[in-house]
C-alpha positions as a Python dict, from the first residue, in 0.01 Angstrom:
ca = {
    (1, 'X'): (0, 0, 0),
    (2, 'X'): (-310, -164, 172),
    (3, 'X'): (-512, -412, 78),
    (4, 'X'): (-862, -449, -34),
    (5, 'X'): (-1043, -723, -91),
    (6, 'X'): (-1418, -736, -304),
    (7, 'X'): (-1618, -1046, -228),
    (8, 'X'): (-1825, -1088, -543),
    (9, 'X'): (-2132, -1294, -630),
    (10, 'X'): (-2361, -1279, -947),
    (11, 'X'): (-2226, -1054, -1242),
    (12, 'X'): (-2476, -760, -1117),
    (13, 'X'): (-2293, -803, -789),
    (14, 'X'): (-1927, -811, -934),
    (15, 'X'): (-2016, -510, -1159),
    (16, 'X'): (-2085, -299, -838),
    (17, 'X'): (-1815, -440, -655),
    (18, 'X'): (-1576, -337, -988),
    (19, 'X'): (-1740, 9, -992),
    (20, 'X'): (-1648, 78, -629),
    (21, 'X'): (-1285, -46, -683),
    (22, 'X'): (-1257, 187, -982),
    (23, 'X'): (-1203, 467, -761),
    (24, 'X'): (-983, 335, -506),
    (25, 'X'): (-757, 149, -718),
    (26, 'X'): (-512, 435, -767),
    (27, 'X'): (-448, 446, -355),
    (28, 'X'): (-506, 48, -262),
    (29, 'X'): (-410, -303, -406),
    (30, 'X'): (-726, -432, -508),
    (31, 'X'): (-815, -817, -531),
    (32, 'X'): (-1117, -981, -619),
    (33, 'X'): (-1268, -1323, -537),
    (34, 'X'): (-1566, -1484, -667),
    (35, 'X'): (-1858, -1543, -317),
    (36, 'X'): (-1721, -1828, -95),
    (37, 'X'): (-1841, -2006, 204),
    (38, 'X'): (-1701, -2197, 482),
    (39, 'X'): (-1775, -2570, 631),
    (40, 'X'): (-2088, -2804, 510),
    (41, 'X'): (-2195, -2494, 278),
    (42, 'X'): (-1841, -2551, 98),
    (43, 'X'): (-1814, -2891, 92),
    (44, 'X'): (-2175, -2857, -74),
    (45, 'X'): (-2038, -2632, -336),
    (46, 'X'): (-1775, -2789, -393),
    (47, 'X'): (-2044, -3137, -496),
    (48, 'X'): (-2183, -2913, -737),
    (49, 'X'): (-2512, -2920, -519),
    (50, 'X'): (-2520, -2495, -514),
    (51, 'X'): (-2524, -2443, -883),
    (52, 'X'): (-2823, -2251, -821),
    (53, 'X'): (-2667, -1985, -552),
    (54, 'X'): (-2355, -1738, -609),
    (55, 'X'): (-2159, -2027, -504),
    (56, 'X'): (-2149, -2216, -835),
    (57, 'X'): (-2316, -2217, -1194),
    (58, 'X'): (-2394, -1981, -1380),
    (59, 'X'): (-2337, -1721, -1141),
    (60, 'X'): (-2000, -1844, -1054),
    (61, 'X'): (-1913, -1883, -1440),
    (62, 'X'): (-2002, -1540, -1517),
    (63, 'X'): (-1778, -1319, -1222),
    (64, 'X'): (-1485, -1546, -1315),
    (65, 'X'): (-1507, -1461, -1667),
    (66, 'X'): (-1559, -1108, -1604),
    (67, 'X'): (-1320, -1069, -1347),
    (68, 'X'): (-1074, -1218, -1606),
    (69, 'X'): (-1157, -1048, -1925),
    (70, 'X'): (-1127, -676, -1683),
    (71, 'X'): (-771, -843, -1606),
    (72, 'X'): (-865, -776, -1263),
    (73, 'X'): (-614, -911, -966),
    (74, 'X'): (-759, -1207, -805),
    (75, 'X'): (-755, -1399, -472),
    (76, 'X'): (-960, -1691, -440),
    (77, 'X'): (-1130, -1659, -148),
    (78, 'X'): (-899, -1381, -41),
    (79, 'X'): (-649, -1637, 135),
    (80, 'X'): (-316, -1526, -29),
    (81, 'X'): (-247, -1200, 202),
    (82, 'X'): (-413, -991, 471),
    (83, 'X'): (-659, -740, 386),
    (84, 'X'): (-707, -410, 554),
    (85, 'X'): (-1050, -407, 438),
    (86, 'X'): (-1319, -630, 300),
    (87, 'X'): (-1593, -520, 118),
    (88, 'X'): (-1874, -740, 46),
    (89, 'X'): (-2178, -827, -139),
    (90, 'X'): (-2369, -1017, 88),
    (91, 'X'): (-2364, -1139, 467),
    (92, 'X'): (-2611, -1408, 391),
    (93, 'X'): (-2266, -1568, 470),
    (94, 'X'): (-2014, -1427, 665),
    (95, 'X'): (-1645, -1606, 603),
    (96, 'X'): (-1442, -1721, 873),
    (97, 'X'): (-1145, -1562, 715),
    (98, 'X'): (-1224, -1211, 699),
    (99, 'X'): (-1363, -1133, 1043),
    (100, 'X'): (-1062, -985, 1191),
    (101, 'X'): (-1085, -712, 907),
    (102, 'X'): (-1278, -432, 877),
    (103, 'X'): (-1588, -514, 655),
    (104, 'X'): (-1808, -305, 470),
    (105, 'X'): (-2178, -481, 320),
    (106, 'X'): (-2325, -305, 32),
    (107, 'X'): (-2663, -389, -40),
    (108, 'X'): (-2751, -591, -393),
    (109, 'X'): (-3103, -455, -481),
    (110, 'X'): (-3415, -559, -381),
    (111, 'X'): (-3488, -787, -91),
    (112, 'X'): (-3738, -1079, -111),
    (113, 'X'): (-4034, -978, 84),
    (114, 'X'): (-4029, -1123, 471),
    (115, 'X'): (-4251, -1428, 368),
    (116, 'X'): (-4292, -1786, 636),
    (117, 'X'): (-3957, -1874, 542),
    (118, 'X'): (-3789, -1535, 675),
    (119, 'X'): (-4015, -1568, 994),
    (120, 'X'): (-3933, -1932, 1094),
    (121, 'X'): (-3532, -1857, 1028),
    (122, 'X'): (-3571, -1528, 1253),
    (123, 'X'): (-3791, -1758, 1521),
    (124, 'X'): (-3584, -2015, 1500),
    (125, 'X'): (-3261, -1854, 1443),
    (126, 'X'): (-3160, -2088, 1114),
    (127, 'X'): (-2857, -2011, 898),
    (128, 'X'): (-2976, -1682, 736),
    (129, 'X'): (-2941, -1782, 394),
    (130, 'X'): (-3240, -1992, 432),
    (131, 'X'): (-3438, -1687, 429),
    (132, 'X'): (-3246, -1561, 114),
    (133, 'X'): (-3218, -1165, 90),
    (134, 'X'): (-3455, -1129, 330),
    (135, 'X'): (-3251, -1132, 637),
    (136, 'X'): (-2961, -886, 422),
    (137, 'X'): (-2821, -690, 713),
    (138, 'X'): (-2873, -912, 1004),
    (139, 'X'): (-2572, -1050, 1072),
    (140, 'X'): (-2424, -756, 1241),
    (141, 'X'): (-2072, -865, 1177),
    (142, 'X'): (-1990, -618, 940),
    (143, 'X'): (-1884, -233, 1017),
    (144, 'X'): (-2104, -35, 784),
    (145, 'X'): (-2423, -132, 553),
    (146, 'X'): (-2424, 113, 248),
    (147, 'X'): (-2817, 99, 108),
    (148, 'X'): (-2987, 199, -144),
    (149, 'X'): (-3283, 467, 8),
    (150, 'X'): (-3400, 597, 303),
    (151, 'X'): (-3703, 390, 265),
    (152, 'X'): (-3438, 78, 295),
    (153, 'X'): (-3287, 223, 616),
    (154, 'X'): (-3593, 248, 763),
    (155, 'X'): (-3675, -87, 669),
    (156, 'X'): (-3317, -265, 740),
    (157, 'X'): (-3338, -64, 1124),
    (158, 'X'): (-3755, -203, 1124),
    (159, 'X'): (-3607, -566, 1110),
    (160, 'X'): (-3303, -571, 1341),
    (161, 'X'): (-2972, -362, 1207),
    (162, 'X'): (-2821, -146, 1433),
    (163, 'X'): (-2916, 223, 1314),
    (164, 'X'): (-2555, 341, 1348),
    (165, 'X'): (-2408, 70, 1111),
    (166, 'X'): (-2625, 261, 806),
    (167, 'X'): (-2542, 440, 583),
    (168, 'X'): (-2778, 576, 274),
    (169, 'X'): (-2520, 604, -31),
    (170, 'X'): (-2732, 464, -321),
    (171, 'X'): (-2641, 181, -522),
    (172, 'X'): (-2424, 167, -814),
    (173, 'X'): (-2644, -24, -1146),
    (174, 'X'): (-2965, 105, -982),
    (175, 'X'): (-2847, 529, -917),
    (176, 'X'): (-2909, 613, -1278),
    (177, 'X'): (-3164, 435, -1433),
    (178, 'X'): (-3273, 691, -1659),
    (179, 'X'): (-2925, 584, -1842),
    (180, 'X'): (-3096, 288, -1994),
    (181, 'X'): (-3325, 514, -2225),
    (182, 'X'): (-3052, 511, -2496),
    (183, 'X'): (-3003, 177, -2627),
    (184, 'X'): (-2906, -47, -2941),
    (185, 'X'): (-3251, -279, -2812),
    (186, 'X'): (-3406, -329, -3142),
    (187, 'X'): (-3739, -344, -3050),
    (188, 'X'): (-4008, -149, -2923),
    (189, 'X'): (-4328, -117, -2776),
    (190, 'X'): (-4376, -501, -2675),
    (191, 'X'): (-4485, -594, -2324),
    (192, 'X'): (-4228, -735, -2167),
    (193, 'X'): (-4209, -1043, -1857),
    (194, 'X'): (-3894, -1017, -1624),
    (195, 'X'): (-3934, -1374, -1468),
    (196, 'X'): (-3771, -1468, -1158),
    (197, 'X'): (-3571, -1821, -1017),
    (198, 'X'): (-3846, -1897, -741),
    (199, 'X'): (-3899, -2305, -810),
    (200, 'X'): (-3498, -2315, -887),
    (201, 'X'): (-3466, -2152, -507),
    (202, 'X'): (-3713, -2316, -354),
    (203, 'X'): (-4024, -2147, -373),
    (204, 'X'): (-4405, -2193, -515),
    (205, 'X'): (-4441, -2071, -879),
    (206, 'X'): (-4748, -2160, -1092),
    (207, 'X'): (-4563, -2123, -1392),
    (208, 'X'): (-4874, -2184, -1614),
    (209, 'X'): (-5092, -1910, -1467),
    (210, 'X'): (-4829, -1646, -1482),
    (211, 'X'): (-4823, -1666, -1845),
    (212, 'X'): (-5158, -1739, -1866),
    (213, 'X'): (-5183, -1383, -1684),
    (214, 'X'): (-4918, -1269, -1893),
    (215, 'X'): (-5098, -1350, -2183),
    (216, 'X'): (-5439, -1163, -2099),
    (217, 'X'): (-5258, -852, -1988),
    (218, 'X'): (-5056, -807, -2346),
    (219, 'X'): (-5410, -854, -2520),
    (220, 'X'): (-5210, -976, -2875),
    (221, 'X'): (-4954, -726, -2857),
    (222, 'X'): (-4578, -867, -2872),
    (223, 'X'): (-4459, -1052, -2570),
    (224, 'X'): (-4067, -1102, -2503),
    (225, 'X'): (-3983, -1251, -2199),
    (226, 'X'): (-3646, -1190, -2033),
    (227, 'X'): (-3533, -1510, -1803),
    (228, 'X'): (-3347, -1457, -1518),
    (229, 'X'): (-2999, -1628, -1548),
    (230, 'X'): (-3077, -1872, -1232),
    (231, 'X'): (-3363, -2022, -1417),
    (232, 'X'): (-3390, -2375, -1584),
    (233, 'X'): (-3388, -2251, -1949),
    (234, 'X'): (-3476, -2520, -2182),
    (235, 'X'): (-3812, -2611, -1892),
    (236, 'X'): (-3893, -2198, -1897),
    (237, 'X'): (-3887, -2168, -2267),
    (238, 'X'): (-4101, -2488, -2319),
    (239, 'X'): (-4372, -2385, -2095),
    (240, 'X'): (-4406, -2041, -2246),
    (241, 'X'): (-4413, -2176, -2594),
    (242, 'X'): (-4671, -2400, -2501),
    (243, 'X'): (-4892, -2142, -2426),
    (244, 'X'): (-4774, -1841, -2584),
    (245, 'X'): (-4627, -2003, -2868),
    (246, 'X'): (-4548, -1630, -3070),
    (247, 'X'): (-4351, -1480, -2790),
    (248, 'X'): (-3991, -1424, -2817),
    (249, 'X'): (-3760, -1575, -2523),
    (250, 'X'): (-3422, -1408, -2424),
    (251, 'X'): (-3203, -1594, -2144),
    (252, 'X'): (-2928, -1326, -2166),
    (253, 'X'): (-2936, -927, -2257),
    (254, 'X'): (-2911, -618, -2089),
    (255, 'X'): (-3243, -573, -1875),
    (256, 'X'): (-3278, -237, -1818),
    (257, 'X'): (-3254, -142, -2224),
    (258, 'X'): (-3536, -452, -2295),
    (259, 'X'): (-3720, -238, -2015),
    (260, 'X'): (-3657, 95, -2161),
    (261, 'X'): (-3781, 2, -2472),
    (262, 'X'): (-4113, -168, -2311),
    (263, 'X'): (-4481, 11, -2332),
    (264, 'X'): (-4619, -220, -2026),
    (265, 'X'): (-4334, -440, -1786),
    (266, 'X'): (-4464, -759, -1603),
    (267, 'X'): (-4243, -921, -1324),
    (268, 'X'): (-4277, -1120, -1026),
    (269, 'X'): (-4000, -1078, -745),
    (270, 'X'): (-3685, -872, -918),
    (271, 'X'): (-3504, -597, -870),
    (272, 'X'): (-3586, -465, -1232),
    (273, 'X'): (-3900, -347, -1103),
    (274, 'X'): (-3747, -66, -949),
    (275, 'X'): (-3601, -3, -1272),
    (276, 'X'): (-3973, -34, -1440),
    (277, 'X'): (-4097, 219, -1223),
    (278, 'X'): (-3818, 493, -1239),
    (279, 'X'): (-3861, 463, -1585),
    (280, 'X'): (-4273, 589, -1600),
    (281, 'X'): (-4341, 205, -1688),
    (282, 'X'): (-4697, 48, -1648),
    (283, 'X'): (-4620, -208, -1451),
    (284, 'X'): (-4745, -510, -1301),
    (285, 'X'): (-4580, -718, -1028),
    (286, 'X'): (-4615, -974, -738),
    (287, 'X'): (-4466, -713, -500),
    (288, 'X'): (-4630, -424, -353),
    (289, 'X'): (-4617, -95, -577),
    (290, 'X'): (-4655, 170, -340),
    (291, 'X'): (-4374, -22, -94),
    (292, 'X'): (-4121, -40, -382),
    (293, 'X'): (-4150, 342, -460),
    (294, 'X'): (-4086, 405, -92),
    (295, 'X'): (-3797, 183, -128),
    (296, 'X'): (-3673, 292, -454),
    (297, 'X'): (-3291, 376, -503),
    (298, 'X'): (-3143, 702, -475),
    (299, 'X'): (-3122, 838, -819),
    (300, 'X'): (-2781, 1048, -801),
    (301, 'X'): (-2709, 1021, -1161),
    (302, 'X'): (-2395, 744, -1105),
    (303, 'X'): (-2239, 891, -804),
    (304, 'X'): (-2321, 583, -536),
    (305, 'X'): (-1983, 413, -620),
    (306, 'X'): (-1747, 692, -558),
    (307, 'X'): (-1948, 795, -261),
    (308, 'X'): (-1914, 434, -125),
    (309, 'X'): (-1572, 443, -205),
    (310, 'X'): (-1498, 789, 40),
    (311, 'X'): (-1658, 602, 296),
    (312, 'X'): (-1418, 331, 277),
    (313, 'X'): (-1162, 555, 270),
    (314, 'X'): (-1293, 707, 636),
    (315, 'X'): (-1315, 350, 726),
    (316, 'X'): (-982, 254, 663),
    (317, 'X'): (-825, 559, 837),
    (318, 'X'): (-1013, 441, 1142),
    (319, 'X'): (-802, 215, 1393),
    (320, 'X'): (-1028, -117, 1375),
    (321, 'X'): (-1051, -129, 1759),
    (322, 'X'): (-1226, 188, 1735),
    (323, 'X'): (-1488, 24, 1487),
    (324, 'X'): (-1535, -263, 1740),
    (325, 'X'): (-1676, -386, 1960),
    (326, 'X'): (-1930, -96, 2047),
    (327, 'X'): (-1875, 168, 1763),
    (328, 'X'): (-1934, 369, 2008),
    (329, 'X'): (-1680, 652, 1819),
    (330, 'X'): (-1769, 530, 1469),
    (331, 'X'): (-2119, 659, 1358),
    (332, 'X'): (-2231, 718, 966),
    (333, 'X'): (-2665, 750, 1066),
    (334, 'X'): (-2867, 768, 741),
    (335, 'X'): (-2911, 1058, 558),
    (336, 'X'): (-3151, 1167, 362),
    (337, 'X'): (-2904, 1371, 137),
    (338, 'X'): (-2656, 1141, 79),
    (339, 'X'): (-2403, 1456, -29),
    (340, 'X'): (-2365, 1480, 340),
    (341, 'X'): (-2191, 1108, 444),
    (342, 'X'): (-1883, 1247, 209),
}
């Protein structure tokens, strides 16, 4: 049989990476590793000094116990065997070790918006991951990009990635969001604040004006506030007590159900705001509104994975010189209909 390998990252990364291999695990050996890196990055990991990345901390913690509690088959950083085919999470990073297979990217979610820090990497052509999610896509060392919308093709091809490397498939966690209606969430009708990691990854957030804002827009009405799983905890939760003092604080819990369950949604850079706004949410954000619909996932009621798995399927039937260098035989353009890549 041939080999697969799924480079994982955070747990919403390794649960879409586990959804894709559920359909090709009857045909394939499938192994798992938890997101790796190569050189200084490594050696940096390896000090503990990425605990805020999917190379360490929580992050880290979290794929490893998931990929060991589905008794999934794993191969830290996919070094015992050869793999016919690699597909990834992310090509922030691109590892040494699996260039001479054929690689397939899968987009995450939302990308951070294409701030000074994505323009001075791009100018200066720095190490990608600088520029976080950003720059998803540009490496062009991988074979095929499977995204989310049309509206993210359009965007991906806007900033640099080779049209014919595209494919629009949808995304599995974000294809059926109207899933997250039904829930065991206890409560209801609260306004709820999705916050996001910026000071842990390096950018400005006034903290104390955001719930300040927070504050205003929920009037007195229950506030719970959701943290995201990259954030300092103990810091977050003292600085919204200290000014909201009544709201409740969750730092783990299914997102989409505390959404579901929400009358207004408040977040500042996250994917979950796609998820606010499929859901008929009032919504208020630090990203653009209007941009975010155009972007918004393919809603295909669950089918991305399987449909990302077929194309892996064409991909490994394909004699990797004919993938490379040009791809000049090996063309999946986006489609609007994404029925038509199977």
């Amino acid at each position: 049989m041939r080999n697969i390998l799924f480079v994982c990252g955070s747990l919403n990364q390794t649960t879409q990476m586990h959804a894709i291999a559920k359909n090709l695990m009857n045909k394939y050996l499938c192994y798992f590793t938890p997101y790796y890196a190569d050189g200084i990055v490594n050696i940096f990991a390896k000090m503990n000094w990425l605990g805020f990345t999917v190379l360490g901390g929580r992050h880290k913690r979290e794929t490893e116990e998931y990929l060991s509690r589905h008794a999934l088959n794993v191969d830290l950083r996919g070094e015992a065997r050869r793999y016919d085919l690699i597909i990834t999470c992310s090509d922030l990073l691109i590892q040494k070790n699996i260039l001479d297979s054929r690689i397939i990217l899968v987009q995450e979610g939302i990308t951070e918006p294409e701030g000074l820090m994505y323009q001075i990497v791009k100018k200066l052509k720095l190490p990608r991951y600088l520029a976080n999610t950003a720059t998803s896509g540009l490496s062009n060392q991988y074979d095929l990009f499977c995204v989310a919308s049309e509206g993210y093709a359009e965007l991906f091809v806007r900033k640099g990635v080779r049209p014919e490397k595209i494919s629009v498939t949808g995304i599995p966690n974000f294809d059926n969001l109207e899933s997250a209606r039904p829930n065991a969430f206890p409560f209801h009708d609260y306004i709820l604040v999705a916050t996001s990691p910026l000071r842990e990854t390096f950018r400005y957030d006034d903290r104390s004006s955001f719930i300040h804002k927070c504050k205003k827009i929920a009037a007195g009405r229950q506030m719970i506030f959701k943290l995201h799983p990259l954030e300092n905890a103990e810091r977050a939760i003292r600085e919204i007590h200290k000014i909201a003092p009544e709201s409740t604080v969750f730092t783990s819990g299914d997102i989409n159900s505390m959404i579901a369950n929400a009358e207004v949604v408040i977040t500042q850079q996250s994917t979950c705001t796609f998820v606010a706004l499929a859901l008929g949410k009032q919504t208020y954000t630090n990203l653009d509104v209007a941009e975010l619909k155009r972007l918004m996932p393919i809603q295909n009621g669950g089918a991305s994975a399987l449909q990302i798995a077929n194309i892996c399927e064409r991909v490994l039937s394909m004699p990797i010189e004919e993938l490379r260098p040009t791809q000049k035989n090996f063309h999946f353009p986006a489609q609007r209909k994404p029925a038509n890549i199977l």
